[in-house]
Every structure is written in C-alpha cells, then in structure tokens.
C-alpha positions as CSV (number, residue, x, y, z in Angstrom):
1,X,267.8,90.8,-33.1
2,X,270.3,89.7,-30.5
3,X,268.8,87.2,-28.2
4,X,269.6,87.1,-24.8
5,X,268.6,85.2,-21.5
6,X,270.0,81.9,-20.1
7,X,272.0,80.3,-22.5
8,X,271.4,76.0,-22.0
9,X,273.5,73.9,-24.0
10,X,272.3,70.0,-23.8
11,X,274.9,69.2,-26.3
12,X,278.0,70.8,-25.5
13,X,278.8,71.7,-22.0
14,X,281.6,74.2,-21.9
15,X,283.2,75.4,-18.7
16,X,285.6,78.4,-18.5
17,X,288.3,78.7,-15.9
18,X,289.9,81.4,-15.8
19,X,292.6,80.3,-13.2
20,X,294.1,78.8,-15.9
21,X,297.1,80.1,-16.7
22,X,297.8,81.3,-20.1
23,X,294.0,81.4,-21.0
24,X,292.5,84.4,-21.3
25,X,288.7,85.2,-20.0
26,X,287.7,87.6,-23.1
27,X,284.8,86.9,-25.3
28,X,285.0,86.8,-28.8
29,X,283.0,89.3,-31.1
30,X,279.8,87.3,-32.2
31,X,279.5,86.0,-35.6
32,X,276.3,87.1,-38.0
33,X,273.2,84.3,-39.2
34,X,273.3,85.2,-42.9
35,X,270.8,82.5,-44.3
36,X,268.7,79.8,-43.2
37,X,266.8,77.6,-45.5
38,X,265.8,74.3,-46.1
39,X,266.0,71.2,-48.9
40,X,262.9,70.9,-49.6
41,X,263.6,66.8,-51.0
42,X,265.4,66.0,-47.4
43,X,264.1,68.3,-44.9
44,X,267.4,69.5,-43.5
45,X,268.0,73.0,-42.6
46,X,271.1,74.8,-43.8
47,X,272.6,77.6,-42.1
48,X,275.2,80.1,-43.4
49,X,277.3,82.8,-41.7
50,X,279.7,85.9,-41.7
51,X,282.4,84.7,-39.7
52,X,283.4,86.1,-36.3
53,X,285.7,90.0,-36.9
54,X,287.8,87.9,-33.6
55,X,291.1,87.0,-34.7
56,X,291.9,83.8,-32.6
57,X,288.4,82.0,-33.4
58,X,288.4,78.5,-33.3
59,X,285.0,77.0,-34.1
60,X,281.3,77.9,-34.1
61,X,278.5,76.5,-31.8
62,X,274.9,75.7,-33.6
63,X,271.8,76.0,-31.8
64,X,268.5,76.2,-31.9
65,X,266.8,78.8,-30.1
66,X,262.9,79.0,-28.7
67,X,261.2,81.1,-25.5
68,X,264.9,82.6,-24.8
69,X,266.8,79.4,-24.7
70,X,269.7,78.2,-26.9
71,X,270.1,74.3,-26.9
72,X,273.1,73.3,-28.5
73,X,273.3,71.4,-31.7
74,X,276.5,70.9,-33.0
75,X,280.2,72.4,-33.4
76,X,282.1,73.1,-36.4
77,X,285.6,73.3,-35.5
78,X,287.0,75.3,-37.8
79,X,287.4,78.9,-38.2
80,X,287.0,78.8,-42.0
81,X,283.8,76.9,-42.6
82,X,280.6,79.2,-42.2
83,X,278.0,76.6,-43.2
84,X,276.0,74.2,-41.6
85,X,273.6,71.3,-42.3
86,X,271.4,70.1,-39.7
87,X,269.9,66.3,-40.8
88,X,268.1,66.0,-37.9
89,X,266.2,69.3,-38.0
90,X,262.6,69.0,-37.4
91,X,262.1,72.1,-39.8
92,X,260.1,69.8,-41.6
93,X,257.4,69.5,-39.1
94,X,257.6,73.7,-37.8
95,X,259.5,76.6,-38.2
96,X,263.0,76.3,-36.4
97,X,264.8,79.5,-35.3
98,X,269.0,78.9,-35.2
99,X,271.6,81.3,-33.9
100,X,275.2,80.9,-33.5
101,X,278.2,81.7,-31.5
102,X,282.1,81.7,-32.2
103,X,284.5,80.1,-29.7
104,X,288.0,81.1,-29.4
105,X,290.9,78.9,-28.6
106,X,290.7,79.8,-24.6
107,X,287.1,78.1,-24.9
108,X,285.7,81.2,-24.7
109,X,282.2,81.4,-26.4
110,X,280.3,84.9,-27.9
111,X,277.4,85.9,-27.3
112,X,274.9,84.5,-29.4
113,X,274.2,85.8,-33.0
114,X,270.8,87.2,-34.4
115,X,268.4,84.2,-35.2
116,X,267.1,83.6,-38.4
117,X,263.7,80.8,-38.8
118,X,262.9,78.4,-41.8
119,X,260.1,79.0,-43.6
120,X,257.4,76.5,-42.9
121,X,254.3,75.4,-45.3
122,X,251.2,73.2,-44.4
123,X,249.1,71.9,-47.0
124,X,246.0,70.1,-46.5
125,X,243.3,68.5,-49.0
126,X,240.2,69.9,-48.5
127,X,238.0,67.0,-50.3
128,X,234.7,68.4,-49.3
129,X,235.4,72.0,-51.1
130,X,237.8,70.5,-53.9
131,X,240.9,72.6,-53.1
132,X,244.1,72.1,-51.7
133,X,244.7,75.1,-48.6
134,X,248.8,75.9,-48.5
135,X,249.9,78.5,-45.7
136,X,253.6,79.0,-44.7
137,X,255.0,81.5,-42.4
138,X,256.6,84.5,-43.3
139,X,260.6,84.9,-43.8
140,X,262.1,87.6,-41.8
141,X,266.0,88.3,-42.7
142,X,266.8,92.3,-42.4
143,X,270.0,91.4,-44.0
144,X,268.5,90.2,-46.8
145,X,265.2,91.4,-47.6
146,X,262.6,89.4,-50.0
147,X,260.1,90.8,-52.6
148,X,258.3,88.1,-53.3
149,X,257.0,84.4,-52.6
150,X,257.2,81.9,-55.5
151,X,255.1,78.7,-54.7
152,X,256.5,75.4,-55.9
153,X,254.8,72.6,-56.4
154,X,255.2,69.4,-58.6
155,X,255.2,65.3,-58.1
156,X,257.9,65.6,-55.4
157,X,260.1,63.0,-57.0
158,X,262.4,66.0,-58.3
159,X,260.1,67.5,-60.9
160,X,259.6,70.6,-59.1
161,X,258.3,73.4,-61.0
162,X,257.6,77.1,-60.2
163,X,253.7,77.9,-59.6
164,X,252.7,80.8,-58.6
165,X,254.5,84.4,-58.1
166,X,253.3,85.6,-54.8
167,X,253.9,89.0,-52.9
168,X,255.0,89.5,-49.9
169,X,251.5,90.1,-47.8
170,X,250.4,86.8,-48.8
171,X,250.9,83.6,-47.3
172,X,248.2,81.7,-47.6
173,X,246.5,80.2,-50.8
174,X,243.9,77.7,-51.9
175,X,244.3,75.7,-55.7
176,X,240.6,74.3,-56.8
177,X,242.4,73.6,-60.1
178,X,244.3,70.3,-59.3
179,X,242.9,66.7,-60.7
180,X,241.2,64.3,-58.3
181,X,243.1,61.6,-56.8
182,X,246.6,62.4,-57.3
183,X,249.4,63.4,-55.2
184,X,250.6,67.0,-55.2
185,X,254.1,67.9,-53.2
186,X,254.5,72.1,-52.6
187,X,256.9,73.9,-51.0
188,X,257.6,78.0,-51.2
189,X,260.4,80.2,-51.3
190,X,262.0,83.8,-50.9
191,X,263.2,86.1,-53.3
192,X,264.6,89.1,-54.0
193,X,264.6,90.3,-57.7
194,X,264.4,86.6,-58.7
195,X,266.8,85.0,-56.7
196,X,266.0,82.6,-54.0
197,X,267.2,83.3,-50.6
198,X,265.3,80.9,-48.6
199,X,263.2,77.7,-49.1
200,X,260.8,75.8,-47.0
201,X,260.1,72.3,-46.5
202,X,257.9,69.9,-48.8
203,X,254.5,69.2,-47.9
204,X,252.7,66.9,-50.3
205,X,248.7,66.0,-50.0
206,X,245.8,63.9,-52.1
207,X,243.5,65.4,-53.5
208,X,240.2,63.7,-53.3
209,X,238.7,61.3,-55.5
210,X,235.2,63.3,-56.1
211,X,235.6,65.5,-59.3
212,X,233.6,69.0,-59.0
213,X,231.2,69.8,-62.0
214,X,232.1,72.5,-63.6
215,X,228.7,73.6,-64.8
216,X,224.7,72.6,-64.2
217,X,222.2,74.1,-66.0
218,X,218.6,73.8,-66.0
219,X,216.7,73.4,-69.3
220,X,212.9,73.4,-68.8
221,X,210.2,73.9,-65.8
222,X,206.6,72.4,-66.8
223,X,203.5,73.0,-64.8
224,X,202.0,69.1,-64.3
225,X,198.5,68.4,-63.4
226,X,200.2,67.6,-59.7
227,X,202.6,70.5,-59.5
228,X,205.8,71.2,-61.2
229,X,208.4,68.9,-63.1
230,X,211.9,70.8,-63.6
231,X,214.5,69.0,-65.6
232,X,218.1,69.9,-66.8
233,X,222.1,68.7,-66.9
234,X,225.3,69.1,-65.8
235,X,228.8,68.5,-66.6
236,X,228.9,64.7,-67.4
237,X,232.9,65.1,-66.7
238,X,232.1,65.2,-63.3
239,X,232.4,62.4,-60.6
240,X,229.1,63.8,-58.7
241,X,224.9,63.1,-59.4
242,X,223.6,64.5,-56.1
243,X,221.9,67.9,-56.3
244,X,219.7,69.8,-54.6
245,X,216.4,72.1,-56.0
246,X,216.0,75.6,-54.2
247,X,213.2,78.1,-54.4
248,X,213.9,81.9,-53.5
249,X,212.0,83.4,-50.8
250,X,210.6,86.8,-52.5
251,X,210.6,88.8,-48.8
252,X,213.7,87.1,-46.8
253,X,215.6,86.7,-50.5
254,X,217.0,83.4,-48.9
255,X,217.0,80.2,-50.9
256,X,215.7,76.9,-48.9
257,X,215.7,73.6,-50.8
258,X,212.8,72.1,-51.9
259,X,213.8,68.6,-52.6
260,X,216.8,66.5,-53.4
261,X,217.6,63.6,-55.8
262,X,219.9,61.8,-57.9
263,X,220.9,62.4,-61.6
264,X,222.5,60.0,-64.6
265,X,224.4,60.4,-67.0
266,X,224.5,64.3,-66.6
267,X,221.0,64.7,-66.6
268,X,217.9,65.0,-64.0
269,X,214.6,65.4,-63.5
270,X,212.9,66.9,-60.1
271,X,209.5,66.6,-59.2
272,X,207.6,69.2,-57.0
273,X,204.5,67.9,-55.9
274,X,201.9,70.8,-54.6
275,X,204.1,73.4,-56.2
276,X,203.0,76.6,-56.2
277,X,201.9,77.3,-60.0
278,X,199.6,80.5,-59.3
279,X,202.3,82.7,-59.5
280,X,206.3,83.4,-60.7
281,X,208.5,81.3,-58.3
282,X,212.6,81.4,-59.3
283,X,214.3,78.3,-59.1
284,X,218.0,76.7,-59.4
285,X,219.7,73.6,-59.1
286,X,223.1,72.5,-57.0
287,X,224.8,69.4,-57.4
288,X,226.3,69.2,-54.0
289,X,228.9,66.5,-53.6
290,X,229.8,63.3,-50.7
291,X,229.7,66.4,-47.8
292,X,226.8,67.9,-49.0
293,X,228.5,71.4,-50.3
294,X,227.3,72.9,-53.3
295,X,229.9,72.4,-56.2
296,X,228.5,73.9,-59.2
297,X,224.9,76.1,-59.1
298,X,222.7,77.0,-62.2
299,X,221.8,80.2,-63.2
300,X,217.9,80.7,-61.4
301,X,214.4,79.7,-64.1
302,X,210.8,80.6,-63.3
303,X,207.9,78.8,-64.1
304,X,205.6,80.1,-66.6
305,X,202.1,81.6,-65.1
306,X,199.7,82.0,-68.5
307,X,197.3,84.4,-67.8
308,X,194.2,85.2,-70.4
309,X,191.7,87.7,-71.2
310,X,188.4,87.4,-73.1
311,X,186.9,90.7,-74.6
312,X,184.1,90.3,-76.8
313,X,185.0,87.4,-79.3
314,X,188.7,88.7,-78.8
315,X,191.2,86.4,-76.2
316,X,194.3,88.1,-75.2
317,X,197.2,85.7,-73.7
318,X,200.1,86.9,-71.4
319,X,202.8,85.1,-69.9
320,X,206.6,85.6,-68.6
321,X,209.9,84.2,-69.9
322,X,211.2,81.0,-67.8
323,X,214.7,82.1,-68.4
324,X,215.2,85.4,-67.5
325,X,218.5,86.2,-69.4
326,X,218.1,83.8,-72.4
327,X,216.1,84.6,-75.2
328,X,213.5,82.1,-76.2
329,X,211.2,81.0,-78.7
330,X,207.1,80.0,-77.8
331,X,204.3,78.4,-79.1
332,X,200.7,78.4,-78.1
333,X,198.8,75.1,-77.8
334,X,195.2,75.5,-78.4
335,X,192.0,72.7,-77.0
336,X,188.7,72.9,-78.2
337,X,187.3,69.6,-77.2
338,X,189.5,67.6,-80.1
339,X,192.7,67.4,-78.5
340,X,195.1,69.7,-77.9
341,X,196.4,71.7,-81.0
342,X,199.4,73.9,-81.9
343,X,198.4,77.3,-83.4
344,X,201.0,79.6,-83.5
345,X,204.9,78.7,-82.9
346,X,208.2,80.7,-83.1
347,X,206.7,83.0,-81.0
348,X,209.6,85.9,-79.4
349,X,207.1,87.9,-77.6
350,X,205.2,86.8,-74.4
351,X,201.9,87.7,-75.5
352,X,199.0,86.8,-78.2
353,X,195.8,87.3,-79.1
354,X,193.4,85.8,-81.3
355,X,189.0,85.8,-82.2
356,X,187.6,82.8,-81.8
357,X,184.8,83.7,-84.0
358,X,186.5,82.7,-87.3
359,X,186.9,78.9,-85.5
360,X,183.7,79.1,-83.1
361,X,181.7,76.7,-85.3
362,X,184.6,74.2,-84.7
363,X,183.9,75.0,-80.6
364,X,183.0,71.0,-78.6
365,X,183.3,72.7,-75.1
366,X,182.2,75.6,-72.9
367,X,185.5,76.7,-73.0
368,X,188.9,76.9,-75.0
369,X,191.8,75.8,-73.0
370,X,195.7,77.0,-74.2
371,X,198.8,76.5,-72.7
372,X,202.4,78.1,-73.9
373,X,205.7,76.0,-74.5
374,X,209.1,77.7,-74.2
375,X,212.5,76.9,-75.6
376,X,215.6,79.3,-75.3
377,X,216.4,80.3,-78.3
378,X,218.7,77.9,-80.3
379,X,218.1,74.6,-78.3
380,X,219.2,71.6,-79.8
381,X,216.5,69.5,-81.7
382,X,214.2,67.3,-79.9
383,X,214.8,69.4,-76.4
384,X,212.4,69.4,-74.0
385,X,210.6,72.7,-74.2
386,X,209.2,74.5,-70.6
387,X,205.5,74.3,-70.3
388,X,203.0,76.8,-69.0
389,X,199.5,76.0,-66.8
390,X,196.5,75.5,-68.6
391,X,194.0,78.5,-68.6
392,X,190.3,78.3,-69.8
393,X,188.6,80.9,-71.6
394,X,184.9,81.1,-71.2
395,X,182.8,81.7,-74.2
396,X,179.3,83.4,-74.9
397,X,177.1,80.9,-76.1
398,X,175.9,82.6,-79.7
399,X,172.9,81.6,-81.6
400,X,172.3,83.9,-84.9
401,X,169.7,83.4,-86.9
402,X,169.3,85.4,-90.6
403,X,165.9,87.0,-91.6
404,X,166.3,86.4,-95.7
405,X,168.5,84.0,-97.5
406,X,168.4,83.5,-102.3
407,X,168.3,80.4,-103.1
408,X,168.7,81.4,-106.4
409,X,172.0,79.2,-107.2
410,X,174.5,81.7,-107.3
411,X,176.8,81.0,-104.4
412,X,175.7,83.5,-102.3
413,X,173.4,83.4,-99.6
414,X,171.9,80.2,-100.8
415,X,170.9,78.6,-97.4
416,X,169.4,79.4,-94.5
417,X,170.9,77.9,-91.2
418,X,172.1,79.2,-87.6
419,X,175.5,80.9,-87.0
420,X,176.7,79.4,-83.9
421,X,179.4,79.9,-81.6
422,X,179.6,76.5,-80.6
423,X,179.4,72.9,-82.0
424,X,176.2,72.0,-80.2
425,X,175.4,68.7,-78.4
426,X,172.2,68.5,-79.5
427,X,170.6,69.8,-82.5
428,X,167.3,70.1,-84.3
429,X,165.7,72.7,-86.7
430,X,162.0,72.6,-88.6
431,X,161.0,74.7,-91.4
432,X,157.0,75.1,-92.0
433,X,155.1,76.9,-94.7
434,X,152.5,79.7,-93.0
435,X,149.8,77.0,-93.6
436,X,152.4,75.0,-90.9
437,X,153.3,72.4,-93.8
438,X,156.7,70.6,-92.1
439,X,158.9,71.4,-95.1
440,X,162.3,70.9,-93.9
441,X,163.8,69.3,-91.0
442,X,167.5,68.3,-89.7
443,X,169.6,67.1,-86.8
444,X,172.9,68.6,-88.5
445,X,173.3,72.2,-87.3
446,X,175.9,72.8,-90.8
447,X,173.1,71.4,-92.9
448,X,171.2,74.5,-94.1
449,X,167.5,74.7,-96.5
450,X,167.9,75.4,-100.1
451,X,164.6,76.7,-99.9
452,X,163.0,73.1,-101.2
453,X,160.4,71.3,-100.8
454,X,160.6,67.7,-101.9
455,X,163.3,69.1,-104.5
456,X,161.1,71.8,-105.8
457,X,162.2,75.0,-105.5
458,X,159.7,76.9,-102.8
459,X,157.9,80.2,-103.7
460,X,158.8,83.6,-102.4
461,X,157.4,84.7,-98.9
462,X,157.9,84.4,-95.3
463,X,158.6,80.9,-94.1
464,X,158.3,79.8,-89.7
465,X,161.1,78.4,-88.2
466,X,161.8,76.5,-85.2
467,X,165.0,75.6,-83.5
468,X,166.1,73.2,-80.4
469,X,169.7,73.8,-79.4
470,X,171.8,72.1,-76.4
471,X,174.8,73.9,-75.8
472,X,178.6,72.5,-74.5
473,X,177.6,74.6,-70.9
474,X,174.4,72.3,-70.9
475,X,172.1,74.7,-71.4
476,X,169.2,73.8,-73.7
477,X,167.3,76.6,-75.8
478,X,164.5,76.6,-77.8
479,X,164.1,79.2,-80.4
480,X,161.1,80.5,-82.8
481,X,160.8,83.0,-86.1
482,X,160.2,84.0,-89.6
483,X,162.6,83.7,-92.4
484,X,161.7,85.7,-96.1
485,X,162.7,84.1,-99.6
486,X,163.6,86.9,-101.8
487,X,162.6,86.6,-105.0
C-alpha cells in the first residue's frame, strides 16, 4: 500500500528551492519496506529495505506513520545502508507502522514507501480462571507472506524457547498449564516454511499464587436421621479447600447450590439438613477458588432411596446405584429389635429378597427395619460406604398352634408349643387334663410340654390348652383348644 496525504515531519524539516541553481526539482523513485520486526529482549524495532532504483540517492528518511501522517524519525545518510534500528520505538507498548522515503542529493524526497507494522502481543494473568490470555495482532507483509505463528515463551532472561506452532487464523490463545507464582515472558513470531520473518515484543506476566485442583471426586452420600451427609476428596496438590454442593433441577436441568464449606487435607464432608430423601436427587461437588469460579467439578452421585415390599412372609427390597457410571458392591443391614445386623454383603445387584419366617421367632418389634450400604466397586479398605434410608416392613402377627404332638422320645414332634411370628412381650400358656387338672404351665413361649405330669409320662387323649400372648404391635390375645397325645 502506498500511503498518501500530508506528509509532517517533526524531525526533519526539509525545504526545496528550486531557484537554486544547479538543483534539480525531480523526485526520486521511492524505496520498498521489506521487513519490520522487533527484539523481543530490547524492544527496538528494526526496519529493512530495497534500496531506491534512483541513481543519485543520498540517504533515507524513517518515519512512523498513523491516520495518514508521516512524522519523521531519523535519517540514514547513506545510499548503501538499508537497515534501521529505532531504540526509542514504543512497539513495545502497540503496533507501530514505519514507511520510508529516499532523498537525493538536490534534497529532494520520494514519495513515501508501503508501510509495514510490528507485531504486537498482550498477555495478562487471569488468576481467577488459572490461565494466562496471549493475543497479538496479525503480520501483514505481501512481499513476504507467513504460514504460520510460533509462540515463544520462556523466563525472559534469554532462555527463550519455541511453544506452540500456530496457523495463521489464530491469534489469540489462553495456557491453563503454567505453575502458580512464577513469572512467564512470551513473545510470537512469523514464518514462512520455518523461517522467521518478523518478531513481536516481550510481554511477561505472574501467574497467580492459587493452584487449580485437578480433580474432586465424591465418595459416599448417606441418608441421616436429619437429612443427608455427602462426603468425598480432591486433589490434595492443590492450593484451594473451598467448594461448593449443587443439586440438579429435574425440570429446568439447572444446577443451584445447596450449601458451601471448607475442606482439609483434600477431604470434606457436607451436611444437608432437610434434604430431600423420598426420592433420587443427583448431586456434585466444585471446589471453587479466592473468585468464587469453579476449578475442578465431580462427576454427579445420587442418594440411595430403599424401597420394600412385603408379600406373604416374603420381603422384596429395591434400590438405585449412588454412582451412576461406577460399579459397586452392597450389603443389606437387617434390625429386628437387637441392633442393627448385616445379612447379606457383596451384593452387585440392586435388589433382594428374603422370608422372614425362617427368623420370625427371633422377631422383638412390630416391624423389621433394613437399610443398604454402597461402595464402588474396588474402594480402598476402611472407605466410607454410601448409606440408604431406613424402611420398615410390617409383619402379620402369627400365632400357630398344633392339634397332636409324640412324646415318645424320638426327636420328632416331641413337644407341644406355639409357632409364632414374633418374640412376644408377654407370654403365658396352661395345659389342663379334661378333669381341668393344671398340668403344665410356662412364661417361656420356646419352652414346650413333653407331655408330663410331675415327670410322668401322661396318658394318650385330648388335653385343653390355654394361651395369653402380647404381641410387639401391643396387641394382647387370648387363645383356647384341644391338643391329642398320640399314642
């Protein structure tokens, strides 16, 4: 491009008179910008150029050019030098655009040559994100065309070293893989086919103290008695223990947090008071850093909803997988009034069943309560496993009572007593002859009649029986019948 407009020189005021005798009044043929670049370590812009085709040129006039106007910079006066460094070139704060112009020996001056701009980078430290942003402008030289960018970056104390290879379309980039507090000096250049045409200035940044996570995971979600309890870790290599606990909105698919805290020591623990535990919920933890942005996110958990079923004697459990792309082992936990038990462990499925008939004799309460743990498959030993609500299965209050028993001795059938399905609170049973002689009595609803009386065997026949029974629920029956002694 061949600028043109008024032409101001603040430096070098030249005034033609072509009165003069012996001068003559002809401009010379205009000299071509061939390069412009800068030293990245000072700063300075250097300019080179294809000398004027004018035979009587004397020197050449630098300027820089901007909105049409030249202001002079300096002169070389020679014909044979075609390079220039400007020191006090402020390409290290902006792009500079330069043109030149030959002078003769009658003072007269060409018209300016095409202008050619350094390449300018910015970098800034963006502590709140953990990444450095770098953008330059673009280089624009028809004479010589670039392929490629390659960004330099290094200490800045002359260990420079290439970075990236970059094409053309791009000239912006952000690094997120530079260490915390430490000084990092960049600068880009042109090329074509590996050779550098043009360089920019240095522009060297801090990065921020705060060092990002690089992973936070969550390890187990518990239902408490007051809502939920979610704990996990993170990467311990990181400078940041803030995080954050979101729940996903099923209809707007939006997460909003649920509460905040503090972890140690790459661990943590958050508390949900009033959580909903009635049904699935997905969760995930952020640890966010000094501005509050997320660094590092865990993939999303669930707590577990235990659902159960009761079908005769027959309870069927059912419940969902906290992590939904793990695998995981379970184990059902089992109450019946003597603390809470575990039944059945390395579990891979999400359901169960059992009859509490074979243990219903063992029954204190109304109810069985059972509750599922969870561990992904693998965990390390002594890992806190995910816990499920509590869900109570309601029981039918059974009282059997045989018709015939043989005391004879031989192991089977040789006492007469209730088959409950419960351990009752209170108990009493009465055994009477027909003639309603008291010939057995007990408060032990497992102690059964050896068909005895006063350790003499009893005769064969049909014996009464009575029976008093207060049940876990409360409820208190009494009962009546006959029972035969086979012979």
């Amino acid at each position: 491009m061949k600028p043109s407009g008024l032409i101001t020189m603040t430096l070098l005021c030249v005034s033609l008179s072509s009165a003069v005798k012996g001068q003559d009044d002809e401009q010379p043929q205009s000299p071509q910008l061939d390069i412009v670049t800068v030293d990245p370590q000072t700063g300075f812009a250097v300019l080179q150029w294809l000398p004027s085709a004018s035979t009587d040129v004397g020197s050449y006039v630098i300027y820089t050019f901007s909105n049409g106007t030249a202001n002079a910079v300096d002169t070389v006066r020679s014909p044979y030098i075609t390079e220039y460094t400007h020191t006090t070139s402020a390409a290290r704060y902006g792009s500079v655009t330069y043109v030149v112009a030959a002078m003769d020996s009658s003072q007269n001056i060409s018209p300016l040559s095409n202008s050619l701009s350094t390449l300018f980078l910015t970098a800034v430290s963006d502590t709140c994100h953990g990444k450095i942003d770098i953008a330059w402008t673009s280089f624009q030289n028809p004479l010589h065309p670039a392929d490629s960018y390659v960004l330099w970056s290094g200490t800045g104390e002359g260990s420079m070293q290439p970075d990236t290879l970059l094409p053309l379309t791009v000239t912006s980039l952000s690094l997120s893989d530079k260490e915390s507090s430490t000084r990092y000096c960049f600068y880009v250049s042109s090329s074509y086919e590996e050779e550098e045409l043009s360089a920019s200035n240095m522009a060297c940044v801090r990065t921020g103290s705060e060092i990002f996570p690089g992973w936070v995971s969550i390890g187990s979600v518990s239902v408490t008695p007051n809502g939920l309890s979610i704990a996990g870790s993170y990467d311990e290599e990181g400078s940041l223990d803030s995080f954050i606990l979101q729940k996903l909105d099923p209809i707007s698919l939006q997460w909003s947090t649920v509460m905040s805290g503090t972890g140690s020591d790459g661990s943590y623990t958050a508390e949900i008071p009033g959580a909903d535990t009635g049904s699935v919920n997905l969760y995930r933890t952020s640890v966010v850093n000094s501005c509050g942005i997320i660094a590092a996110t865990s993939p999303p958990a669930r707590n577990i909803l235990l659902e159960s079923s009761v079908t005769g004697t027959r309870i069927d459990l059912r419940w969902n997988n906290p992590f939904p792309s793990d695998d995981v082992v379970c184990s059902v936990w089992r109450e019946t009034g003597k603390g809470w038990e575990e039944i059945a462990s390395n579990i891979s499925d999400t359901v169960w069943s059992e009859d509490y008939s074979f243990f219903a004799q063992n029954i204190l309460s109304a109810y069985i309560s059972y509750h599922v743990t969870v561990l992904r498959a693998g965990a390390p030993a002594g890992a806190p496993p995910s816990r499920s609500n509590t869900v109570f299965a309601e029981l039918i209050e059974n009282i059997y009572m045989p018709n015939a028993f043989t005391p004879n001795g031989d192991g089977l059938n040789d006492l007469f007593l209730p088959v409950l399905s419960f351990v009752p609170v209170s108990y009493e049973m009465r055994i009477y002859t027909r003639n309603g002689v008291l010939v057995f009595s007990t408060g032990d609803h497992a102690a059964g009649w050896d068909g005895r009386y006063h350790d003499t065997p009893m005769a064969s026949g049909v014996y009464l029986w009575s029976i008093r029974v207060t049940a876990p629920s409360g409820r208190t029956e009494t009962r009546r019948g006959t029972v035969t002694i086979m012979p």
